[in-house]
C-alpha positions in Angstrom: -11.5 -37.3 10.4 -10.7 -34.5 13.4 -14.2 -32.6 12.0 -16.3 -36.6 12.7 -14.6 -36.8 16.1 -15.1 -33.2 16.7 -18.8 -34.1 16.0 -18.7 -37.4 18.1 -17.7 -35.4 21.0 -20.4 -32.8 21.0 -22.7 -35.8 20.3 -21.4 -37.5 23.3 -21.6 -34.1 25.5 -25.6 -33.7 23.7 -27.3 -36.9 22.7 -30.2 -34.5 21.9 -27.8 -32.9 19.2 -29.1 -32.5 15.8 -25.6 -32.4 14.8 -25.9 -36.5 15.3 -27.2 -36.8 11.3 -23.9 -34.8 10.2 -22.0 -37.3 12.3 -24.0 -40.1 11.1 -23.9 -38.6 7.3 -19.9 -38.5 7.8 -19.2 -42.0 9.3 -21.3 -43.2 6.2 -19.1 -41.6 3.6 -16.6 -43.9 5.3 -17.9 -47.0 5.6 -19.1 -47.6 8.5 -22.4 -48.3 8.4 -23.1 -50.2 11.7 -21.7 -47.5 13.4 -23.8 -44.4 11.1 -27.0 -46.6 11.9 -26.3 -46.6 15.8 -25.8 -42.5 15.8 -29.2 -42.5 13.8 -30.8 -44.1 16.2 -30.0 -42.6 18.9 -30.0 -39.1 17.7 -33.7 -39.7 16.6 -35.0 -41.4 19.7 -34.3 -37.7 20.8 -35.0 -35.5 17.4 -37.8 -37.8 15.9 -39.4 -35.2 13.8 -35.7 -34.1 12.3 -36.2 -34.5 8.7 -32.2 -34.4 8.3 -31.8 -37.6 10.4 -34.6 -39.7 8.7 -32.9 -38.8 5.1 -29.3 -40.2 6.3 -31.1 -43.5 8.3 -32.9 -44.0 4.8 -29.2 -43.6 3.5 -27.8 -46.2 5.7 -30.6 -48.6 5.3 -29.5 -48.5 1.9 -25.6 -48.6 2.3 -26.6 -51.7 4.1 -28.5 -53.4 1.8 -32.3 -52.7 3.7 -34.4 -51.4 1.1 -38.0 -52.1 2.7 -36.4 -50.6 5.8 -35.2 -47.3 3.7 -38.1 -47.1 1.9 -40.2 -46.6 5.3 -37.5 -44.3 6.0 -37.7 -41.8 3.3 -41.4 -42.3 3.7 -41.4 -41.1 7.3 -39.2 -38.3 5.2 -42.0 -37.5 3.1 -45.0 -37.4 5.9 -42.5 -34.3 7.5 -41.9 -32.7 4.0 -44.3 -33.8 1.5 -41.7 -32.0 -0.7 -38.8 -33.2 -0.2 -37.0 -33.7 -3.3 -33.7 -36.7 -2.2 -36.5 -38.8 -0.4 -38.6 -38.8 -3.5 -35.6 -39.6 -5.6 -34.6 -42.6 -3.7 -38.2 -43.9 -3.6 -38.3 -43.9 -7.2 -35.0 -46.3 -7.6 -36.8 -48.2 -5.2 -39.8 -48.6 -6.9 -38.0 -49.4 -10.3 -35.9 -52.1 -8.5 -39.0 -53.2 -7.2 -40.6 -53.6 -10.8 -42.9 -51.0 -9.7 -42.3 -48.5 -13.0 -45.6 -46.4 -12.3 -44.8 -46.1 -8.8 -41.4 -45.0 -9.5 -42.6 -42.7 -12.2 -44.9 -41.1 -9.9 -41.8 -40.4 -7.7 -39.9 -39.2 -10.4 -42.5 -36.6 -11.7 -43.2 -35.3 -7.9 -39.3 -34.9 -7.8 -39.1 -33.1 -11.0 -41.9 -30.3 -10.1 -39.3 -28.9 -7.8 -36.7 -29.9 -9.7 -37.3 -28.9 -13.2 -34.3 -28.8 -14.3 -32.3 -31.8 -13.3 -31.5 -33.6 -16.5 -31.1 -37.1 -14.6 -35.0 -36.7 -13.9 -36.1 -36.1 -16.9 -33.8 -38.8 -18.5 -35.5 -41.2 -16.5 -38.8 -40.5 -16.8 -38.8 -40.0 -20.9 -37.3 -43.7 -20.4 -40.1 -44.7 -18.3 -42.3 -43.2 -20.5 -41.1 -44.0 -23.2 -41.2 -48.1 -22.3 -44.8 -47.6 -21.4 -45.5 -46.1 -25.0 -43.5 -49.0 -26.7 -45.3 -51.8 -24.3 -48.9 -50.4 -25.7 -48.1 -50.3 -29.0 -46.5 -54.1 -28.9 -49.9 -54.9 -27.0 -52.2 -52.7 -29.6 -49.8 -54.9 -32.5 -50.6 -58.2 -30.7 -54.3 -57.9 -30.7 -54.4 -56.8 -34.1 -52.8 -59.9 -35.3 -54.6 -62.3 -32.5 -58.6 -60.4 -32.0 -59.5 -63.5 -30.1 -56.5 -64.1 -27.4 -56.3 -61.2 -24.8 -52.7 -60.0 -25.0 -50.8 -61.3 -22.3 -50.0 -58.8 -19.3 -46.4 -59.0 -18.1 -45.9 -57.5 -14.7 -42.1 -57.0 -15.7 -43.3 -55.4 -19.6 -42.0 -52.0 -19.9 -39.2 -52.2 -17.4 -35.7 -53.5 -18.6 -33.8 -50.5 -17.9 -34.3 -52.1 -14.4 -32.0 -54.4 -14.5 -29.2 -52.2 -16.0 -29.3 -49.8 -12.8 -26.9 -50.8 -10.2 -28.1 -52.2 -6.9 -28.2 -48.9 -4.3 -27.2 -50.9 -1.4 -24.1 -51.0 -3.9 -23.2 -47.6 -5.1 -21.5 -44.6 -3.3 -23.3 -42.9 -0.8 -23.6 -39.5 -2.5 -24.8 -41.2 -5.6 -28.2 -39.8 -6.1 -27.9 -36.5 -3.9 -24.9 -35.9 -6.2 -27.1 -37.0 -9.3 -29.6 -34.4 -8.2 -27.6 -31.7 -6.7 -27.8 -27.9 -8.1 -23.9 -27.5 -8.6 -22.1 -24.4 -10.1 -21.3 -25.9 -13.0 -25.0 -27.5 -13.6 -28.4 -25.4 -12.3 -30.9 -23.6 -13.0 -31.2 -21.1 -16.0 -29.6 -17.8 -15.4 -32.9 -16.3 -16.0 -35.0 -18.7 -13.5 -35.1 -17.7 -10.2 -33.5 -19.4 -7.1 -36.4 -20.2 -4.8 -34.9 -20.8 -0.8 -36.3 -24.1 0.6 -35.0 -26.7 3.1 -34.8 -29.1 -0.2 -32.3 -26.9 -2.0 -30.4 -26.3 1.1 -29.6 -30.2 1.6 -28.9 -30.5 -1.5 -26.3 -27.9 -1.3 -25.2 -29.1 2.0 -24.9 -32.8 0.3 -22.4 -31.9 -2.1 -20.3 -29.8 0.2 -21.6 -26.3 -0.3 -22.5 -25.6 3.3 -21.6 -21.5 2.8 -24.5 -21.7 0.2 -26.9 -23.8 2.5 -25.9 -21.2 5.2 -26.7 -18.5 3.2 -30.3 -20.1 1.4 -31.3 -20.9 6.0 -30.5 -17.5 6.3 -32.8 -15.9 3.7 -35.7 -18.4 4.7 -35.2 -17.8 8.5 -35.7 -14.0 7.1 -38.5 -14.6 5.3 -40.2 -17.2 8.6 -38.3 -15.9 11.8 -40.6 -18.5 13.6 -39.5 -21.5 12.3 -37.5 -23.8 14.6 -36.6 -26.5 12.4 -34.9 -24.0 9.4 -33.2 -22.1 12.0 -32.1 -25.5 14.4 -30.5 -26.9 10.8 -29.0 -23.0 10.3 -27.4 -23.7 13.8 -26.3 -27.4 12.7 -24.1 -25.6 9.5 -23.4 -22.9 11.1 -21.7 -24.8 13.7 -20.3 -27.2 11.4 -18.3 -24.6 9.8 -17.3 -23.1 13.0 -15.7 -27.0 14.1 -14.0 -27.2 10.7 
């Protein structure tokens, strides 16, 4: 609570803050929505390229029960990092409560190519996949027995693990980042190597770990000295830690 006011007052002081999406991020985790979608707001009429702040309005879309309105969000996410792995993860649940299982399994596979090794991913797409596989084979069956009646295309066939996912409007906020999130007890093989990108530091950040977002900024502001956004979001933690 002293860290979010801490936060609200340099917000206050700087409405061109980037420090408003941590704010925002925070008064989610409490419930205040209404509140968490005004800070967005405002903190992206001024930072409208910050992919930080698009990623926690997408989140608060959702808390509040807006899914077209986060799915333009974490599409906006993706047109400023094509790669970014939480945006496509959210798309995907989208999709599937959509009943759009290719769309979602698109999503999903995207999100696993940076992600290889996040079981959740893979769980879910072998369960797509693996509903597609049954659907043709029930269709194949059907013709076989009937060669002169078409098999009848269901735009719901395939996807009944829909309906046993919970509404995301409905669950806790860190849901899917935590889902997704390289812990210390869960990540990569000992033997593959860490590879520094904005993605991995959010995810990081997300669960808590801001000394190891800090220190993954740090070796890509090393690597690109030049770039504003890695080292503005550096600056964000860096104060963040600082204020706590």
């Amino acid at each position: 609570m002293v860290a979010l006011e801490k936060l609200a007052k340099i917000c206050a002081q700087n409405p061109a803050s980037i420090l408003f999406a941590r704010l925002a991020d925070g008064l989610l985790q409490q419930g205040d929505v209404a509140r968490a979608l005004a800070v967005c707001r405002t903190g992206l009429r001024y930072r409208p390229s910050y992919v930080a702040g698009h990623v926690v309005m997408g989140k608060c879309y959702l808390a509040a029960g807006q899914c077209k309105e986060a799915r333009l969000e974490f599409e906006k996410v993706l047109q400023l990092d094509a790669d970014h792995l939480v945006a496509r993860w959210h798309l995907g649940h989208i999709a599937l409560q959509q009943g759009r299982g290719d769309l979602a399994l698109k999503h999903f596979e995207l999100a696993r190519a940076r992600d290889p090794f996040g079981p959740e991913l893979s769980e879910q797409i072998g369960k797509l996949k693996g509903e597609e596989a049954r659907d043709e084979t029930s269709e194949s069956k059907a013709l076989s027995a009937e060669p002169d009646a078409p098999g009848p295309a269901s735009e719901d066939a395939g996807f009944s693990q829909v309906s046993d996912l919970p509404p995301l409007a409905e669950e806790g906020i860190g849901a899917h980042l935590d889902a997704l999130a390289l812990s210390r007890n869960r990540g990569p093989k000992p033997d593959a190597p860490m590879i520094a990108t904005t993605t991995l530091a959010e995810l990081y950040a997300s669960q808590g770990l801001v000394q190891e977002a800090i220190a993954v900024l740090e070796q890509m502001v090393a690597r690109d000295p030049d770039n504003e956004q890695v080292i503005a979001r550096l600056d964000e933690l860096q104060t963040m830690e600082r204020v706590s």
